[in-house]
Structures are given as structure tokens and as C-alpha cells.
C-alpha positions as CSV (number, residue, x, y, z in Angstrom):
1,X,107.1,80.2,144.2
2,X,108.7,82.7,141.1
3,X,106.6,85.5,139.8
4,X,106.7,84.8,136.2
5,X,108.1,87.8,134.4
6,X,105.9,89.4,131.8
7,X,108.5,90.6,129.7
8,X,109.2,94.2,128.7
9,X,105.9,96.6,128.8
10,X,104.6,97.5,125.3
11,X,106.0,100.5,124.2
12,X,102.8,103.2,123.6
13,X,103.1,105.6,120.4
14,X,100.9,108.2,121.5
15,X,101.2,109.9,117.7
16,X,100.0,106.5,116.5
17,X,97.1,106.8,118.4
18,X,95.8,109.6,117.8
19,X,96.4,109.2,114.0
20,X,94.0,106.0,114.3
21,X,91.7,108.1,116.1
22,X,91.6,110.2,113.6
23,X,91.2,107.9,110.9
24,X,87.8,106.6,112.9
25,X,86.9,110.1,113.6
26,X,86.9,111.1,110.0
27,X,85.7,107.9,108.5
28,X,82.6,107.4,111.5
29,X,82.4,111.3,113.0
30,X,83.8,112.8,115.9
31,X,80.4,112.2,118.1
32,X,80.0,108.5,117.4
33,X,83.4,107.3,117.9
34,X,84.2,105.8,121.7
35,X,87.5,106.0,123.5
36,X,87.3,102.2,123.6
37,X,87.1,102.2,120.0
38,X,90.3,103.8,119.5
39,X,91.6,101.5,121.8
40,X,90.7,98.7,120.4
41,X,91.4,99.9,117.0
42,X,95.4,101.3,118.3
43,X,95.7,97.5,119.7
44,X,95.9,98.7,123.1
45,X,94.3,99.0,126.4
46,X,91.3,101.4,127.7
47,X,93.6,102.8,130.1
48,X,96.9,103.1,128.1
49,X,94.8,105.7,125.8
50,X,93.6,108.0,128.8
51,X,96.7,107.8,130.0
52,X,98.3,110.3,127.0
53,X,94.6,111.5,126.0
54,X,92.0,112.1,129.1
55,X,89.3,113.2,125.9
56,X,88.6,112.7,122.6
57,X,88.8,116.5,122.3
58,X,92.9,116.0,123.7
59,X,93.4,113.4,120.6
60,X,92.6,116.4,117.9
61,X,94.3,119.1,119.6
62,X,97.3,116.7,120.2
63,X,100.2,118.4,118.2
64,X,100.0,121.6,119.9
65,X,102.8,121.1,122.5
66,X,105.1,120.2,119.8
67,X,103.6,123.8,117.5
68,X,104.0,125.6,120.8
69,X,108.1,124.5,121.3
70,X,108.5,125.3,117.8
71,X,107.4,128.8,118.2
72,X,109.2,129.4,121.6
73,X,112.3,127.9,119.5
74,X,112.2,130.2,116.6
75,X,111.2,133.1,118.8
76,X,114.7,132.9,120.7
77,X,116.5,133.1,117.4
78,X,115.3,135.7,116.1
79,X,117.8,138.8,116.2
80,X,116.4,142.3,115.8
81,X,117.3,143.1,112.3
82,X,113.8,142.8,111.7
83,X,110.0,144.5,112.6
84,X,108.2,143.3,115.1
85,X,105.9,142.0,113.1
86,X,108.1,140.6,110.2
87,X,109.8,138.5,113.3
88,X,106.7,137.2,114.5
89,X,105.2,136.2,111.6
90,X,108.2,134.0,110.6
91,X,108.2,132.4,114.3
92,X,104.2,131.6,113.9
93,X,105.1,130.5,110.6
94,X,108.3,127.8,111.9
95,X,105.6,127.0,114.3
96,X,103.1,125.8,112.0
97,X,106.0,123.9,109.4
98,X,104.5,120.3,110.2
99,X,107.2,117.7,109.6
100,X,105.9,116.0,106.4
101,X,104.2,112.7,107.7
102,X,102.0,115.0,110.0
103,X,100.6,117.3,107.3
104,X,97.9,115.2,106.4
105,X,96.8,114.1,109.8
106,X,96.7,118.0,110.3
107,X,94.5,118.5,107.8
108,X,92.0,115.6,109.3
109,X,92.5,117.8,112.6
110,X,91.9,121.4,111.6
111,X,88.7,120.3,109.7
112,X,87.3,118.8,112.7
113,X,88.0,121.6,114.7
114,X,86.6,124.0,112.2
115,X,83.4,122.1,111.7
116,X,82.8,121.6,115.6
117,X,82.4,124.6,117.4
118,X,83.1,122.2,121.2
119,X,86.4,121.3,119.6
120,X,87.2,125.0,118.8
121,X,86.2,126.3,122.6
122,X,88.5,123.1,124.0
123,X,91.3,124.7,122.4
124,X,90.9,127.8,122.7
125,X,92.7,127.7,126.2
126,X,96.0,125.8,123.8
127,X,95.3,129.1,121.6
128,X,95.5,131.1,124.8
129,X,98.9,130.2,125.8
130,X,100.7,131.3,122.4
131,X,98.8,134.4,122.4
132,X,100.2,135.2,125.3
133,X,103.9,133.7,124.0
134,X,103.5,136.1,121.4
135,X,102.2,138.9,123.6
136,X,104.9,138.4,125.5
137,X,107.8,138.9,122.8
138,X,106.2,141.5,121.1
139,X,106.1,144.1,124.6
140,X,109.5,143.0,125.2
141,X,110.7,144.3,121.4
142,X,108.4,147.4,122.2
143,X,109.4,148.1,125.5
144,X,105.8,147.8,127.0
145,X,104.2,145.7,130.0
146,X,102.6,142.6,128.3
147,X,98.8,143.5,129.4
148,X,99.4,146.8,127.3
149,X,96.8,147.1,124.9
150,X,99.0,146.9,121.6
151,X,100.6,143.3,122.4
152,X,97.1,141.6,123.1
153,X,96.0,143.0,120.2
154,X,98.5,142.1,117.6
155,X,99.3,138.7,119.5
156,X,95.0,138.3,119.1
157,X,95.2,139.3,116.0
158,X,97.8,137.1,114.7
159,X,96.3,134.0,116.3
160,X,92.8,134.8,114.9
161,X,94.6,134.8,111.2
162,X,96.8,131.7,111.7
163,X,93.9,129.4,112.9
164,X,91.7,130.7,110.3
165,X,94.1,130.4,107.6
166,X,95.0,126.8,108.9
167,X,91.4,125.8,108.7
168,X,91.1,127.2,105.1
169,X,94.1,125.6,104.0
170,X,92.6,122.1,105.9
171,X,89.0,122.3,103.7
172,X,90.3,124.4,100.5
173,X,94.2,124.2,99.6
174,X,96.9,121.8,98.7
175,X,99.7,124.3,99.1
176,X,101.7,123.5,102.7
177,X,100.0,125.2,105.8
178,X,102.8,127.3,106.3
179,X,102.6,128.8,103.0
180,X,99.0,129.8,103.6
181,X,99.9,131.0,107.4
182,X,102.7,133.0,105.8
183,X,100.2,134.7,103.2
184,X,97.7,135.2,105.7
185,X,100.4,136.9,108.5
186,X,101.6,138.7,105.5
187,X,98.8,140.4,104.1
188,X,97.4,141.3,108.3
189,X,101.1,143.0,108.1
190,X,100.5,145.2,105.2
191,X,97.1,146.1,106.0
192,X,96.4,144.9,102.3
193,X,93.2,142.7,103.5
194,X,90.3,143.5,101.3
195,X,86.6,143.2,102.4
């Protein structure tokens, strides 16, 4: 007896997922939403949602791969003609350029993060790896090993800025992200912060 075919397998969007889970997040909260919920919400299976997400926490901080790319990407353009720090604050700022129908979903992401501290420690291992992306760059421009002192600190410094500027821009601005990143990188450049 013939198997009967099932046809083609349904093609997963795992971007449309997670923008349905965070639809439910913001509209319910992060805590009372279940995986099964975004499932049943996306139209899919249980299991085809673990498969891209293992966590809730993974659905916010998806995005970041992409963010990462775009920073190795613009950091292997840059020429020299530059400071150190001019270069690396337009790389962090390409990184952060969201292509337009993910700027909003970005918002919806960076206020959850910055109103749940659990969110904020699951990413900071994400954080972590462009910190050390940066770190990285910056020792090579300055001829130094990349544990020296002066690239963990700038790369720190710069990723302590960006996140907090992104999560101002999520709860207070309307002006693009990488605007605000820009300003922020900008004025941690000049020393010109004021407090």
C-alpha cells in the first residue's frame, strides 16, 4: 500500500513569530504569555516554535545575530582615515540601522528588556560577544593584545551607551535608533557627557 504524500512542509518564518510573540507579550506581559500561546497564535506547532526559539527570553533577543553581522560587516570596511573611535562608532551605529519594518518591533523589544532585569542578564552573554568584536578591532588599530586594559574598556564602554541609548530611544523618542546611538557614541567620544 502507498504512503500518501503530505505535500510540501510549511515553510516557518521565524521573524513572524517572534513578531506575534511580541505582540502577546506587550498586549498580555512577558510572564503570563506561554510558548504554546505563541504557537497557537503564529498558526504553528509547539515544536516548530522551540525549534528557532528554545525560550521566551530567545524570541526578544532575536535580531541580534543579524545586529552582530551588521557590525562585523561595517567593521571590515572601514579604512583607517579615521580615529579609533570615530570608526567604531559608525560600525555600532550600521549595526543598530534596523531595516524599516523591524523598527517598531525593536522598540516592543528593547522596552521589555529594559523593564525586566532576567531579560537584560539573558542577553548579556549576546552583549558579550560584540564587546569583544569591538575589543577586538580596537587592539588591532592600536597595536595592543585584546585583554589589554584600554580595548575592554572602550569596547565596555561603548556597549554600556548603545544599549542604554537604545532603551531610551525604545520608551522616550521617535527619532530612528541609530540617530540616538549615534548621539550617544558621539558625545562618550568627546567626553562632552554632563552629570
Amino acid at each position: 500500500m502507498a504512503r500518501e504524500s503530505r505535500g510540501r512542509p510549511v515553510e516557518i518564518d521565524p521573524q513572524r513569530i517572534a513578531a506575534i510573540a511580541m505582540e502577546l507579550f506587550v498586549a498580555n506581559g512577558f510572564d503570563a504569555v506561554t510558548m504554546d500561546e505563541i504557537a497557537v497564535a503564529a498558526g504553528t506547532s509547539r515544536r516548530s516554535v522551540f525549534r528557532y526559539f528554545p525560550s521566551k527570553n530567545h524570541l526578544v533577543w532575536d535580531g541580534m545575530n543579524e545586529a552582530t553581522l551588521r557590525l562585523h560587516a561595517a567593521l571590515e570596511q572601514l579604512g583607517e582615515s579615521e580615529s579609533v573611535a570615530e570608526s567604531v562608532r559608525h560600525a555600532y551605529v550600521a549595526s543598530v540601522t534596523f531595516p524599516p519594518d523591524l523598527v517598531e518591533v525593536t522598540r516592543q523589544r528593547l522596552q521589555l528588556i529594559g523593564s525586566h532585569s532576567a531579560l537584560m542578564s539573558f542577553g548579556l552573554e549576546r552583549l558579550e560577544i560584540i564587546q569583544q568584536t569591538l575589543a577586538a578591532y580596537i587592539a588591532e588599530r592600536d597595536g595592543l593584545e585584546t585583554n589589554a586594559l584600554e580595548p575592554q574598556v572602550f569596547s565596555q564602554l561603548i556597549v554600556a551607551a548603545s544599549i542604554g541609548a537604545l532603551i531610551w530611544w525604545a520608551n522616550s523618542s521617535d527619532e530612528q535608533p541609530q540617530t540616538v546611538v549615534d548621539r550617544a557614541l558621539l558625545m562618550l567620544e568627546q567626553g562632552s557627557f554632563r552629570i
